[in-house]
N, C-alpha and C positions, 0 to 999 in steps of 0.2 A: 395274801392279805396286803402285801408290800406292796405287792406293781399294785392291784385295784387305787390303794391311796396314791400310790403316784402318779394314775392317771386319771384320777379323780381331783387329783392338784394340779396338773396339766390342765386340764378342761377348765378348774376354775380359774387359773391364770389366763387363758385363752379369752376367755368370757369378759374377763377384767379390760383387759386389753381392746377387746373391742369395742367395751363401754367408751372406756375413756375417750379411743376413735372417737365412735360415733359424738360425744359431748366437743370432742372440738373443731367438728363440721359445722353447731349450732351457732346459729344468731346468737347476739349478747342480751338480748331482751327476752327470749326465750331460755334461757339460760336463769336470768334472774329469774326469771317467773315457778320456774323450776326452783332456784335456790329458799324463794319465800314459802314454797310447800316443803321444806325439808329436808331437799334431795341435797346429799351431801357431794356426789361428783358432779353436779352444774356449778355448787359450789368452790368446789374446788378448781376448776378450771375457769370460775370466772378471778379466783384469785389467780393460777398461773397466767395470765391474760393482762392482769394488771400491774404485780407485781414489779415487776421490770423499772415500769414507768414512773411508779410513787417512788420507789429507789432513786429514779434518775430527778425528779423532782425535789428530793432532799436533798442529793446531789450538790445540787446548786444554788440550792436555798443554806445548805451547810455543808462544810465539808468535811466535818468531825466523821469518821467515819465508823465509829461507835456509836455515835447518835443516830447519822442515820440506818444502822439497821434496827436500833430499837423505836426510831419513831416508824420507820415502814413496817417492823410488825405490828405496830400499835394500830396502826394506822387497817393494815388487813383485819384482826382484831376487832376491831372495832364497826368495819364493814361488816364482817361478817354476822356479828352480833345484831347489828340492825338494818341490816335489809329489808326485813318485812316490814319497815317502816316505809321504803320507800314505796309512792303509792303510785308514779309512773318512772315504769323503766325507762324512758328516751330519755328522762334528764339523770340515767346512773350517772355519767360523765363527772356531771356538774356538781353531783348529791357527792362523789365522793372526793373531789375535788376539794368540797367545802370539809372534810374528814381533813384531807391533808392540813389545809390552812391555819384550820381552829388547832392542829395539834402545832406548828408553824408558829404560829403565834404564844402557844402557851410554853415552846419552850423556850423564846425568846424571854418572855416574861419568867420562866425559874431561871434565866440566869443573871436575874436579876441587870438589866436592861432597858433602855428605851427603844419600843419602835424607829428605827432611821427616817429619819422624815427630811423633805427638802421643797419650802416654797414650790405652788405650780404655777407655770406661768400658762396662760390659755394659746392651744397653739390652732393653728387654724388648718384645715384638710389639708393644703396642700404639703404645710410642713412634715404633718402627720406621716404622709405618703413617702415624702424624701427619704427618712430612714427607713423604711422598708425593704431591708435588703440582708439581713443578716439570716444565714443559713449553719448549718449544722455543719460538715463537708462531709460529701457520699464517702462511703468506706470501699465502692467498687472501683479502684484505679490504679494505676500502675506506681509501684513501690517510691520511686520520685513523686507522687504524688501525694500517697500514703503517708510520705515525711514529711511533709509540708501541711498536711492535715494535721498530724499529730499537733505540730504546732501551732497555730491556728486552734484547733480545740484546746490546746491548754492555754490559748492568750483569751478565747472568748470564754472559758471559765472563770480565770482570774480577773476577766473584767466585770462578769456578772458578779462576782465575788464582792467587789469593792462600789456594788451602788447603794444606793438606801435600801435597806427592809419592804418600803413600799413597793416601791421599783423592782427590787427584785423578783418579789413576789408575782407584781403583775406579770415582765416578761417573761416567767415559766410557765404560769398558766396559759400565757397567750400563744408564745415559739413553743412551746414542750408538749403541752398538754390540749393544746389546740384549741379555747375554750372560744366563745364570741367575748365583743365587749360587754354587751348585755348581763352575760355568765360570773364576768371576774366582776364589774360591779356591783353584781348580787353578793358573790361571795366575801368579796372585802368590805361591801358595806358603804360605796362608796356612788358616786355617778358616773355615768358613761363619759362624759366629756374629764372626768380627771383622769379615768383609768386609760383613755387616748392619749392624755396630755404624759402619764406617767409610761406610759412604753415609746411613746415618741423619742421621750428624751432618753430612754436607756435604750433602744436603737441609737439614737444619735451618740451616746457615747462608746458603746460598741462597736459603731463604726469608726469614730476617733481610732482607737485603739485598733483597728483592723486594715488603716487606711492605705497604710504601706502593702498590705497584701494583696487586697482588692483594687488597686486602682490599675 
């Protein structure tokens, strides 16, 4: 009776395992579509999928690191629970992007605060373009490298750290999260020509701060 259960918990392990394979071979829109009928493991791997990234979005939106893992559960949480809201999967991205923000914003506001804000000045394409350069540093390189990156990722932390709220927000969603301009002036509520004008200038300070590295 012993081995039968044992290899009756084999097989069903076995089975599990495959599932889960097969679920993360899948498209992510296929996934969701799956998630909004019910199925709990599309679910679940469309959160291991994302997970990572809302984390790394708190990140640098705060760095209380208590906060952010209860705003990134909040944040899955609250995906999960309304998904079958969303009515086209190709803008998941965006739909939960806007999850992160509004909770971004509301814990800004309990701790009792003002949005960081700083006059826009309107900048034109080409300045736009000039700071476009700021990158994350690959992690595949030779241990001299590797140290050098370290640093450099704790200088472009600490400097995204210290911009406005607005600012900062935009530049995650755009360098992190990879969003269009379209996307983050939807989601901040804002227009295309500020949300350009507000990562111009937090590239442009980032690169201040980076210039002894990169030059």
């Amino acid at each position: 009776m012993k081995e039968r259960t044992k290899i009756a918990n084999q097989g069903r392990d076995k089975l599990l395992h495959f599932n889960k394979k097969h679920y993360k071979n899948k498209p992510l829109e296929e996934l969701i579509r799956l998630a909004q009928q019910d199925n709990l493991d599309a679910l679940e791997e469309i959160i291991r999928r994302n997970q990572s990234s809302i984390y790394a979005s708190f990140y640098y939106l705060n760095k209380d690191c208590q906060d952010i893992l209860d705003l990134t559960q909040e944040t899955l949480l609250k995906m999960a629970k309304n998904i079958k809201r969303l009515k086209d999967p190709t803008k998941f991205k965006s739909w939960l992007n806007q999850i992160v923000t509004n909770l971004f914003y509301d814990h800004v506001r309990s701790k009792n605060r003002k949005l960081q804000t700083v006059p826009i000045d309107k900048k034109t394409e080409q300045e736009e373009n000039k700071f476009n350069v700021v990158e994350i540093p690959c992690k595949k390189c030779t241990p001299e490298e590797k140290s050098l990156n370290s640093e450099l990722t704790c200088i472009i932390e600490n400097s995204i750290q210290k911009l406005p709220d607005s600012f900062k927000l935009a530049i995650v969603l755009r360098e992190f999260q990879g969003l269009s301009y379209e996307e983050i002036a939807e989601i901040t509520n804002t227009n295309v020509g500020t949300v350009k004008s507000r990562i111009a200038r937090a590239r442009n300070k980032l690169q201040e701060d980076l210039k002894q590295y990169i030059a």
